[in-house]
Phi, psi and omega in degrees: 000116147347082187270127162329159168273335171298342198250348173271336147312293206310312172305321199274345170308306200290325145347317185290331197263151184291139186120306178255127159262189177271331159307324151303309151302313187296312139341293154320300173313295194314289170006264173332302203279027144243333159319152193261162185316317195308334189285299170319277146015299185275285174330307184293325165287323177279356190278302139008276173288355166225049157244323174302304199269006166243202194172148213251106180323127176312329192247300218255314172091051149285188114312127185206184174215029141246169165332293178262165170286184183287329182288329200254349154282020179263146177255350177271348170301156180250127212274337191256030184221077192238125179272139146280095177245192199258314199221191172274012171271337185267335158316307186303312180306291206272315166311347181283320255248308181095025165305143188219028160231221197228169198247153153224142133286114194267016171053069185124173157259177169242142208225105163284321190315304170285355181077065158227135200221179213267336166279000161304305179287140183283068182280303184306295180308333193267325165314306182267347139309320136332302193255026144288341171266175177233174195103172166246157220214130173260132176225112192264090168304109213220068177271174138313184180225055156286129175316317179268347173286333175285340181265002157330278190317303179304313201280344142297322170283002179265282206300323167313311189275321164334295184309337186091014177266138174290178170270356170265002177270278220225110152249132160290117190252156203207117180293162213269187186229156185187190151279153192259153186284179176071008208261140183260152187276334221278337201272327205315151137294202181271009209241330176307302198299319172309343159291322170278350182283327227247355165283340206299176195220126174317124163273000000 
């Protein structure tokens, strides 16, 4: 069978994306080819808009759509309490939370596998972010707990003491691990459950 060439490009776009097969795409498309134009329109300006109407924050390099972001313009956050995460979805995941300090996004992990190394990541930036501040400062590494989000975390938490900043200066903190609620212990791997020992909390 023949495909038009606009509905057979739109699918294989949609293909691209993480996530989406080809029956999902295919689906999407079809979809989309009943919609009335105007909508499909209003989808295409925004689709548009968020590469044109954003922007990467100048101090933390979240996402925004000013230099700084909202978070790092809020004055009730607390500017010496910066969670480190990989990317702005785990930003979005910690505010449900009612976290009240600040964010560095390093927009990735280090990935050998993928060719992504530590010159990928806004590593640097977050360094020279440090050392502007005075005081003493908790820097909450909040990677996944994925082999590569832990070698992250180490390989920051190496550079930071590297750097000459001190632990009475700078502490570094690591988000804790565990069983999830609702979670059973008989399923945990070995690596969960060890965490969750070494996490426990007086009751």
């Amino acid at each position: 069978m023949r495909i038009p060439k606009p509905i057979s490009r739109l699918i294989e776009s949609f293909e691209r994306l993480p996530g989406i097969g080809p029956k999902t795409a295919s689906r999407l498309t079809f979809y989309l080819l009943h919609t009335p134009q105007e909508d499909l329109d209003r989808f295409a300006d925004a689709l548009t808009a968020l590469k044109t109407g954003t922007q990467l924050c100048t101090i933390c390099k979240n996402v925004g759509e000013e230099a700084q972001c909202y978070i790092c313009s809020d004055n009730s956050r607390d500017p010496k309490t910066i969670a480190v995460v990989s990317s702005p979805l785990d930003v979005f995941a910690l505010e449900k939370t009612g976290y009240k300090g600040v964010y560095h996004v390093l927009h990735g992990i280090i990935d050998p596998l993928n060719n992504i190394g530590p010159d990928e990541l806004f590593v640097d930036s977050l360094l020279k972010r440090l050392s502007r501040l005075e005081g003493s400062v908790e820097l909450i590494l909040a990677t996944n707990t994925s082999m590569e989000g832990e070698s992250t975390a180490m390989y920051i938490q190496k550079l930071v003491r590297d750097s000459g900043f001190e632990s009475d200066a700078i502490k570094i903190t690591r988000i804790a691990r565990g069983l999830p609620v609702g979670g059973d212990i008989e399923y945990a791997d070995d690596i969960t459950l060890s965490r969750a020992l070494e996490g426990r909390l007086e009751y």
